[in-house]
C-alpha positions as CSV (number, residue, x, y, z in Angstrom):
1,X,89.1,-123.7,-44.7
2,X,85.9,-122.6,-43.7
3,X,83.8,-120.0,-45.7
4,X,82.6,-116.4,-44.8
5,X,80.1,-116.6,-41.9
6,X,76.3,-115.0,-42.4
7,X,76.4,-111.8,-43.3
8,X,76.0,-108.4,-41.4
9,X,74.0,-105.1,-42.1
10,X,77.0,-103.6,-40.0
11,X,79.7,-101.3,-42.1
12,X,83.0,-101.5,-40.5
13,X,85.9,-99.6,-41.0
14,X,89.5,-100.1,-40.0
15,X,91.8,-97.3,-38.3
16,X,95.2,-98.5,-37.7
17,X,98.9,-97.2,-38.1
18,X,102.0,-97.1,-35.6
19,X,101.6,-93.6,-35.4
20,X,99.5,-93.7,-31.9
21,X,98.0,-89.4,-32.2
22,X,97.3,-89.8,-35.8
23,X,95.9,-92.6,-35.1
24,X,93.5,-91.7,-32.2
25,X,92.8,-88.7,-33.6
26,X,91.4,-89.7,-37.1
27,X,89.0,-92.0,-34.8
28,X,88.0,-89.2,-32.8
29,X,87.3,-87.5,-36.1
30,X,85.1,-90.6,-37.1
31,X,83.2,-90.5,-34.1
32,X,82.3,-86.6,-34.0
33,X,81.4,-86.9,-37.6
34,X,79.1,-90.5,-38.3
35,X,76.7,-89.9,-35.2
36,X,75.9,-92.5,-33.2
37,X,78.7,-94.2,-34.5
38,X,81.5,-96.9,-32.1
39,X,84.7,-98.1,-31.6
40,X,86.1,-101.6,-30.9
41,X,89.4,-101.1,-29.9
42,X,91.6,-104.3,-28.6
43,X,94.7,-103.4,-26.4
44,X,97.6,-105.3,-26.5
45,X,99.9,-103.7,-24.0
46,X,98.5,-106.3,-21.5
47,X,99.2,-109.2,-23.2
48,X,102.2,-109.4,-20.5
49,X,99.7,-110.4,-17.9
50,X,98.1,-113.0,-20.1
51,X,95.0,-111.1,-21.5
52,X,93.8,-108.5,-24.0
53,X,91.6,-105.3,-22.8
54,X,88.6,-104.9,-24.9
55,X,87.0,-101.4,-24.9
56,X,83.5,-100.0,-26.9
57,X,83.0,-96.4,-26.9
58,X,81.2,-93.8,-28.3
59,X,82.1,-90.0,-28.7
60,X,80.7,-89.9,-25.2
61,X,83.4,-92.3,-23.4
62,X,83.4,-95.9,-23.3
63,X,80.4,-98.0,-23.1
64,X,81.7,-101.1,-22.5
65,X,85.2,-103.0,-22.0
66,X,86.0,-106.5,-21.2
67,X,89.3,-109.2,-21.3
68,X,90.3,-111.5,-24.2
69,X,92.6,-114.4,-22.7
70,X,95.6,-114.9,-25.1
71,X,95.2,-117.6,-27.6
72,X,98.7,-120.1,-28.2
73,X,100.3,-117.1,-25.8
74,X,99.7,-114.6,-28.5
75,X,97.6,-111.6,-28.1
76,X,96.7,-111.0,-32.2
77,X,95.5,-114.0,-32.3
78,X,93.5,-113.5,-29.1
79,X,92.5,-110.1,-31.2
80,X,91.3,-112.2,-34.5
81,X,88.9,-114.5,-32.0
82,X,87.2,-112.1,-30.1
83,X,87.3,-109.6,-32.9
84,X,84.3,-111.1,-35.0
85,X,82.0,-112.1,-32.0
86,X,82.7,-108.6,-30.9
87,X,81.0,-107.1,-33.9
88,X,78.4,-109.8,-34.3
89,X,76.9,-108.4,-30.9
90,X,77.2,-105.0,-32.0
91,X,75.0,-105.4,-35.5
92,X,72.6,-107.7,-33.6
93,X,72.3,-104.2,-30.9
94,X,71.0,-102.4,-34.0
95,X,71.8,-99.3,-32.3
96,X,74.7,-97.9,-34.1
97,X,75.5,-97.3,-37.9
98,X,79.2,-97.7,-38.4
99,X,81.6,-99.9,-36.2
100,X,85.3,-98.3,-36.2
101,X,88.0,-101.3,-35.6
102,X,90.8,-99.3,-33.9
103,X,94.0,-101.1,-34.4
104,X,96.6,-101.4,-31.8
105,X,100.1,-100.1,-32.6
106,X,101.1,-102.9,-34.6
107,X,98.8,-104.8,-35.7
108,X,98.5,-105.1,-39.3
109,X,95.3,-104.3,-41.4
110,X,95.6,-106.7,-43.8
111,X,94.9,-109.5,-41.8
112,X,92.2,-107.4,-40.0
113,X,90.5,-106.6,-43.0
114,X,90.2,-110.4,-43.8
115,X,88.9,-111.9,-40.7
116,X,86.4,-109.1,-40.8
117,X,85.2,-110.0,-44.1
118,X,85.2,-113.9,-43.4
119,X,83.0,-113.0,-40.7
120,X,80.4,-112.1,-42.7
121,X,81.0,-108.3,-42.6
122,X,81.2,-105.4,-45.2
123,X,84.5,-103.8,-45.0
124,X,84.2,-99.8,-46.1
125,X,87.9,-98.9,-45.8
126,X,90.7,-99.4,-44.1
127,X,92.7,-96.6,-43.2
128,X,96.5,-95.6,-42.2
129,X,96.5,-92.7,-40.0
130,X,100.0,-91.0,-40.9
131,X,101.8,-88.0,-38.9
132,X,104.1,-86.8,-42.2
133,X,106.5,-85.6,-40.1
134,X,106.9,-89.1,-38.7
135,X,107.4,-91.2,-42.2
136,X,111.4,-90.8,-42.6
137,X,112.2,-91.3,-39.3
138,X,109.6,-94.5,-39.0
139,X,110.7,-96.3,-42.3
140,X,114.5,-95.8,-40.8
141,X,113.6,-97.3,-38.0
142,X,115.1,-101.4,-37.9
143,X,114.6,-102.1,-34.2
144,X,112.2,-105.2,-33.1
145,X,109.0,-104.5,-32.6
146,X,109.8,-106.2,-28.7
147,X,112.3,-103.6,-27.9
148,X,109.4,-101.0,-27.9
149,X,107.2,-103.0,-26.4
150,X,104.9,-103.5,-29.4
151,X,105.1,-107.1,-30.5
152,X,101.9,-108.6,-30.3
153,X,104.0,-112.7,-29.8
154,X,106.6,-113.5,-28.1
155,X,107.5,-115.4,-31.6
156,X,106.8,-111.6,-33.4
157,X,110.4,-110.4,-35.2
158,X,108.9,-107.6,-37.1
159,X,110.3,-104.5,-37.0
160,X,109.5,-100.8,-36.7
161,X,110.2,-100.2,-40.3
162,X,108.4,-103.3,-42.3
163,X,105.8,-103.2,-40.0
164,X,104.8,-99.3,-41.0
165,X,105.9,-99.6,-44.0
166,X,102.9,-102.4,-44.5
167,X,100.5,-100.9,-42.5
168,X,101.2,-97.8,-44.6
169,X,101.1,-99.2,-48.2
170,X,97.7,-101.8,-47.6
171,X,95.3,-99.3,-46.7
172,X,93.1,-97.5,-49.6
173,X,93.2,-94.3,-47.1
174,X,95.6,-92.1,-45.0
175,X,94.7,-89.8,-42.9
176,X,97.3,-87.4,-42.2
177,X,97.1,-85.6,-38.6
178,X,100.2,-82.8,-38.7
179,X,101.2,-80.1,-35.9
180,X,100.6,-83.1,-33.4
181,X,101.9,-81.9,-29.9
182,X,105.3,-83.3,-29.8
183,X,105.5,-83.5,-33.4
184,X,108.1,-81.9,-35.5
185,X,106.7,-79.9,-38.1
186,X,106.1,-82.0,-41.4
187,X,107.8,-80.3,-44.9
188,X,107.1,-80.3,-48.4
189,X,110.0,-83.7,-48.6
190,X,108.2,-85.1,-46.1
191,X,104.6,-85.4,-48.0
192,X,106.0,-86.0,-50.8
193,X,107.9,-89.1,-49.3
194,X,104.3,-90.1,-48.1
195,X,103.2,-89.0,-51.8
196,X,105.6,-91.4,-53.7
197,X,105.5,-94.5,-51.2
198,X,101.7,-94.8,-51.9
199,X,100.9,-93.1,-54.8
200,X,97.1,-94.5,-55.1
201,X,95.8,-93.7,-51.6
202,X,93.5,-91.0,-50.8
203,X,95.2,-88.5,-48.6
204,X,92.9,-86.9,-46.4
205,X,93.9,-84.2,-43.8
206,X,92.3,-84.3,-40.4
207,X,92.2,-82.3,-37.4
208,X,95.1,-83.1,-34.4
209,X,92.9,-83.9,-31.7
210,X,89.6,-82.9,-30.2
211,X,87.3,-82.3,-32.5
212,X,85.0,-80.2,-29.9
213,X,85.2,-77.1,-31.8
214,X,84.2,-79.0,-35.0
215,X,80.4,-78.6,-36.5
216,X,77.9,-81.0,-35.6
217,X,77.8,-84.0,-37.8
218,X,75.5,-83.9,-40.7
219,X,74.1,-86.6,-43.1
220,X,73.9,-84.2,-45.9
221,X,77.5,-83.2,-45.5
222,X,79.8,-85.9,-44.0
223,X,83.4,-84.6,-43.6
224,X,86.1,-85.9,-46.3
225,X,87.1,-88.3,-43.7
226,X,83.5,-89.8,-43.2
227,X,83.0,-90.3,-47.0
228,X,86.7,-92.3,-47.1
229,X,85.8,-94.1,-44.8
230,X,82.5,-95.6,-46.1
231,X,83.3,-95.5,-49.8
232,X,84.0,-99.2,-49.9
233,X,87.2,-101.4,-50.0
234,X,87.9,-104.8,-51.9
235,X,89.9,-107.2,-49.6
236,X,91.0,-109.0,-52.3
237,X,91.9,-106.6,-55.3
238,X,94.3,-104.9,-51.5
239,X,95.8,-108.6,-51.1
240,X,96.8,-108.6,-55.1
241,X,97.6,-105.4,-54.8
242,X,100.6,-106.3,-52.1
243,X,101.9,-109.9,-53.8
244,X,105.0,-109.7,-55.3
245,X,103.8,-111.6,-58.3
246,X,101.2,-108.5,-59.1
247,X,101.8,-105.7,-56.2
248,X,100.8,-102.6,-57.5
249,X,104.6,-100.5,-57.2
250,X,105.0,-96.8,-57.4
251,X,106.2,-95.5,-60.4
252,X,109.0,-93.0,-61.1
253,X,109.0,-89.8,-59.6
254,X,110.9,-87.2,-58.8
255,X,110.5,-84.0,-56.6
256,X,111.0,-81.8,-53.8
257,X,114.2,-84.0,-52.9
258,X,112.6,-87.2,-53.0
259,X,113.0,-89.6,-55.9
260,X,111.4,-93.4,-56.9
261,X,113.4,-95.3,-59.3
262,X,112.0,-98.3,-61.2
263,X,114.5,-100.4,-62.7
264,X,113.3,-103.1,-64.6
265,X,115.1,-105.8,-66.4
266,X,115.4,-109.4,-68.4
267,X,118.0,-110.6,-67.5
268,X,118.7,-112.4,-64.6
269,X,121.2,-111.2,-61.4
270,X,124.4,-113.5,-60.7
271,X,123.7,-114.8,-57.4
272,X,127.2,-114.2,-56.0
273,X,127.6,-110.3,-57.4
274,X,124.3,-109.2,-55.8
275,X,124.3,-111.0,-52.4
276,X,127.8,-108.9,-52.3
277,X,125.6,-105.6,-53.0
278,X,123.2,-106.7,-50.9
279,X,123.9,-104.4,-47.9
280,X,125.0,-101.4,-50.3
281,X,121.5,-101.6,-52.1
282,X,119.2,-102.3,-48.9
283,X,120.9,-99.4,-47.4
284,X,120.2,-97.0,-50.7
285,X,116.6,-96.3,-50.0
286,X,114.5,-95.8,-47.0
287,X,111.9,-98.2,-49.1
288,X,112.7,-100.2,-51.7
289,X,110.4,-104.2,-53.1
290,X,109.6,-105.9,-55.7
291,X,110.5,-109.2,-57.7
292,X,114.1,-110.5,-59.1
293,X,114.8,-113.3,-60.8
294,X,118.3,-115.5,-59.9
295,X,120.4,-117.4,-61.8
296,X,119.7,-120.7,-61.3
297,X,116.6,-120.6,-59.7
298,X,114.6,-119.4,-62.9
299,X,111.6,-121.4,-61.5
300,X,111.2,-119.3,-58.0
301,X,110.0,-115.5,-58.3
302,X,111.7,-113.7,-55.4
303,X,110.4,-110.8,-53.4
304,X,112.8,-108.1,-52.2
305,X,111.2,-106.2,-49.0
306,X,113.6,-103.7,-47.4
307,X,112.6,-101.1,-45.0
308,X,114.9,-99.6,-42.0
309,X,118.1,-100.5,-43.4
310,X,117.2,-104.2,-43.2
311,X,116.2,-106.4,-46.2
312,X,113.7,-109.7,-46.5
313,X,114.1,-112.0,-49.6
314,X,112.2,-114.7,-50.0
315,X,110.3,-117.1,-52.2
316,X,106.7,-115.9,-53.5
317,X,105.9,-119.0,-55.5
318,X,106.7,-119.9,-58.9
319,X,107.1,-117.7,-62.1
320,X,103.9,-117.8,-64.5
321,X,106.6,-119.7,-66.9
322,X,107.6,-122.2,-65.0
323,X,104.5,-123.9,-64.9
324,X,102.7,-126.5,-66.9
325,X,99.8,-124.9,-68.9
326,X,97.3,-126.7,-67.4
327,X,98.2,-125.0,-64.2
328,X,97.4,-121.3,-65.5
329,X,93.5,-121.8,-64.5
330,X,93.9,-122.1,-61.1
331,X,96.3,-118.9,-61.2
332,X,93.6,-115.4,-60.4
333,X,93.3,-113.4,-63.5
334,X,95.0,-110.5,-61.7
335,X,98.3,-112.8,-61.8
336,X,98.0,-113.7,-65.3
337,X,97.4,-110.1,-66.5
338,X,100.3,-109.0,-64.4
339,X,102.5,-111.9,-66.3
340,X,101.2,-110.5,-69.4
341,X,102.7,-107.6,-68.9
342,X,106.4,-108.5,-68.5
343,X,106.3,-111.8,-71.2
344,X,109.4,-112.6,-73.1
345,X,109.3,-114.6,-76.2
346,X,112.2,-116.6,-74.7
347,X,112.2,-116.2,-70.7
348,X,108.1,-116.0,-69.9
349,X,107.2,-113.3,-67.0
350,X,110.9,-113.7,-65.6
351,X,112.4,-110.5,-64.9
352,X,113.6,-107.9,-62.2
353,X,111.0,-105.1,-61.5
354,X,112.3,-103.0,-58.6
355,X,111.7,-99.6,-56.9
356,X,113.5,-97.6,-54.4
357,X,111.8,-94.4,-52.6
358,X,113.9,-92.2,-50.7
359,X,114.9,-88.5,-49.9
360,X,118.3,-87.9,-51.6
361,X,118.5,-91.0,-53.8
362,X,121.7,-91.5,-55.7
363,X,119.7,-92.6,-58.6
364,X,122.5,-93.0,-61.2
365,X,124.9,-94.7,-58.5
366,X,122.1,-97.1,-57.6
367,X,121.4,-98.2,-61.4
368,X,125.0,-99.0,-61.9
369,X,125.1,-100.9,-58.7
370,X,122.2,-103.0,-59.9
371,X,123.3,-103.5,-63.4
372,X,126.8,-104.3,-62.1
373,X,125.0,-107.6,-60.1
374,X,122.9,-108.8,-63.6
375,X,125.0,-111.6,-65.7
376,X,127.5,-110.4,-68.5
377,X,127.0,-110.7,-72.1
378,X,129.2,-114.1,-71.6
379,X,127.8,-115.3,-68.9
380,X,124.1,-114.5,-70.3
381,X,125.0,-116.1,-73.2
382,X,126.5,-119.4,-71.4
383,X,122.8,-120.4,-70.9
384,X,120.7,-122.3,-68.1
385,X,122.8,-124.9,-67.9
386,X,125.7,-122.8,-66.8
387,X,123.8,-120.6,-64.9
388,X,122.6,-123.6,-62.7
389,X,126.1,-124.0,-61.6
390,X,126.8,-120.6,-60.3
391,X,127.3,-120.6,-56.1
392,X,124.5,-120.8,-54.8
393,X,125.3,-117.9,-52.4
394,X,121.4,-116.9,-51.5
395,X,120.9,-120.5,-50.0
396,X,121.5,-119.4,-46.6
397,X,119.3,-116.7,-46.9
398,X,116.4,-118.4,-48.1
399,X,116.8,-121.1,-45.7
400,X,116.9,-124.0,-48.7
C-alpha cells in the first residue's frame, strides 16, 4: 500500500449524512460563513447511466461541474478516484481557503476522510448533519439502501439504518438543522436519542436553509459552525474510535424516555441460548454494538452491530489473549490500553461489553434476557474443553 501523497496547504472538511436538508443546509451555512470558501460535491444518482456528476460551487452557484465514469461499475469508487485530483486542482488554484467535501446520501465519511488524508490533505472535521426529528424513524429503518435508490454498487447491501447509524457515530461534529419544511417537529426524546447515541460529538445548531438573512461572514467572529468545522480531526484516533476491539461506546444514561444500558460481563454466552435470543435482543433497541465473547471460539472477539431491527455479527480479529506475546508490538497502543482495561487474571481481555440505546428500553427485561444466554455456574465450571463442544450454532452466521 502506497503512502500519503505530497501534502496540501488546502483544509478540507467533510459534510455528509443521509439526511439530504440538514445536509445541504449546514453547507450552505459553511459557505455564507468561510468567505470565499467551495464545495466539491460528487452525485451519485447517475451512476445508472454509467457516470458520476461532479459539481464546484461557491455561495454564488456553481463554478464548475464535470463526469466521473464508474470505476468496477461502482460509483464510490468512481467518487474515491476523482475525489483527490479534484482537490489537488483546487489548492494548486490558490484561490479559495477551505474546500467543503459534500457527501452524497450514502456515502460514508470514514472512508472519505481516509482517502482525503492519504492524498496528502489536512482533514479539519468531518461532520454529520442530523434533522433530530429524523433520528428514530432513520435508525428504524432496515430497508436496502437499493430500494431507495441510494446504493452507491450494485454489490451495496447496506441498509438505511447501519448506514446512518455510521455516518452518524464517525463524525467529531453534528450539525443539527430542526423545523425543516416537511419536517416533523423534533422533542426533547428525540435530542436526547441523538444525545445518548453520540455522546462525544459537538452538537451545533444551524439555520434550516438560506442563510441570506444571516450577517456577513467575519474573520474575527466565525459562526459555531465555522469554528467546528476547522478545529481539526484525527483520522486515526475516529478509526479506533469505531473498532470493536477499542470503539469508544456510550455510557449509561437515562432521561427524557430514552435510556443506554451497558452490560458488561466475564463470562462467556452459550452459543445455542443466545443465537435463540438473537432476534428478541436485536429487536430491543433502535441501536445497540459492541464485543461478545462465545463459547468455544475464546480466540475470535465478535462484534455485535444492530441497527433497524436487523443485526451484523462478525469476526473483528483476535482477543489481546489469544496471542503470543511477541505479537503485542505490532498491536496500536490504543488496542492494548483498551485490553488493559477489561484483563482477567484467568480469561485476558475476553469479555461481553454491550450497549443498547433506545426510547422506551425495557432495561431490566433486557438484562435478564442477556444473562439468561451467558453459561451456568455448571457449565462455566465444565471448562474450555467442554465448552469447545457446545453446537456451534453461530457457524452459519459467520459464514465459517
Amino acid at each position: 500500500m502506497s503512502g500519503p501523497g505530497p501534502s496540501h496547504d488546502l483544509p478540507v472538511v467533510i459534510v455528509g449524512g443521509l439526511h439530504a436538508d440538514a445536509r445541504r443546509a449546514a453547507v450552505a451555512r459553511l459557505l455564507a460563513d468561510v468567505a470565499d470558501s467551495v464545495v466539491l460535491h460528487h452525485d451519485l444518482a447517475t451512476a445508472g447511466a454509467g457516470t458520476v456528476v461532479r459539481t464546484v460551487r461557491d455561495a454564488t452557484g456553481i463554478l464548475d461541474a464535470g463526469e466521473a465514469p464508474l470505476v468496477n461499475d461502482c460509483a464510490c469508487c468512481a467518487l474515491r478516484e476523482d475525489l483527490v485530483p479534484e482537490l489537488v486542482r483546487l489548492a494548486e488554484a490558490g484561490r479559495t481557503p477551505l474546500a467543503v467535501v459534500e457527501l452524497w446520501d450514502s456515502v460514508e465519511p470514514k472512508a472519505m476522510a481516509e482517502v482525503v488524508t492519504a492524498g496528502g490533505f489536512t482533514v479539519t472535521g468531518v461532520i454529520t448533519a442530523v434533522d433530530p426529528a429524523l433520528v428514530l424513524p432513520y435508525l428504524g429503518n432496515g430497508d436496502d439502501l437499493a430500494e431507495g435508490g441510494l446504493a452507491a454498487a450494485a454489490t451495496d447491501r447496506r441498509t438505511v439504518a447501519d448506514t446512518f447509524a455510521r455516518q452518524l457515530e464517525y463524525a467529531s461534529v453534528l450539525a443539527l438543522a430542526e423545523s425543516l419544511p416537511g419536517s416533523p417537529e423534533a422533542d426533547d426524546e428525540d435530542r436526547e436519542l441523538l444525545t445518548q447515541l453520540h455522546p462525544t460529538a459537538r452538537r451545533v445548531p444551524i439555520g434550516h436553509g438560506d442563510p441570506a438573512g444571516a450577517p456577513a461572514p467575519s474573520a474575527s467572529a466565525p459562526s459555531e459552525l465555522a469554528r467546528a468545522a476547522l478545529a481539526g480531526f484525527d483520522v486515526e484516533a475516529a478509526a479506533a474510535a469505531q473498532h470493536p476491539a477499542c470503539a469508544l461506546l456510550p455510557a449509561e444514561a437515562d432521561a427524557h424516555g430514552v435510556a443506554t444500558l451497558v452490560w458488561h460481563r466475564r463470562r462467556p454466552f452459550h452459543p445455542e441460548r443466545l443465537y435463540a435470543a438473537l432476534e428478541d435482543l436485536t429487536c430491543a433497541a433502535a441501536r445497540s454494538r459492541g464485543r461478545f465473547w462465545l463459547a468455544g471460539k475464546g480466540d475470535t472477539l465478535l462484534h455485535w452491530d444492530a441497527a433497524g431491527g436487523a443485526l451484523c455479527v462478525e469476526s473483528a480479529g483476535p482477543w489481546l489473549a489469544s496471542l503470543p506475546d511477541a505479537a503485542w508490538e505490532l498491536v496500536p497502543p490504543v488496542r492494548r490500553a483498551a485490553a488493559a482495561l477489561d484483563w482477567h487474571p484467568e480469561h485476558g481481555d475476553r469479555c461481553q461489553h454491550l450497549v443498547f440505546t433506545s426510547p422506551g428500553l425495557d432495561r431490566d427485561g433486557l438484562e435478564r434476557l442477556l444473562e439468561s444466554c451467558l453459561l451456568t455456574d455448571a457449565e462455566y465450571a465444565a471448562g474450555q474443553a467442554a465448552w469447545e463442544r457446545l453446537p456451534p450454532a453461530f457457524d452459519a452466521l459467520l459464514e465459517v
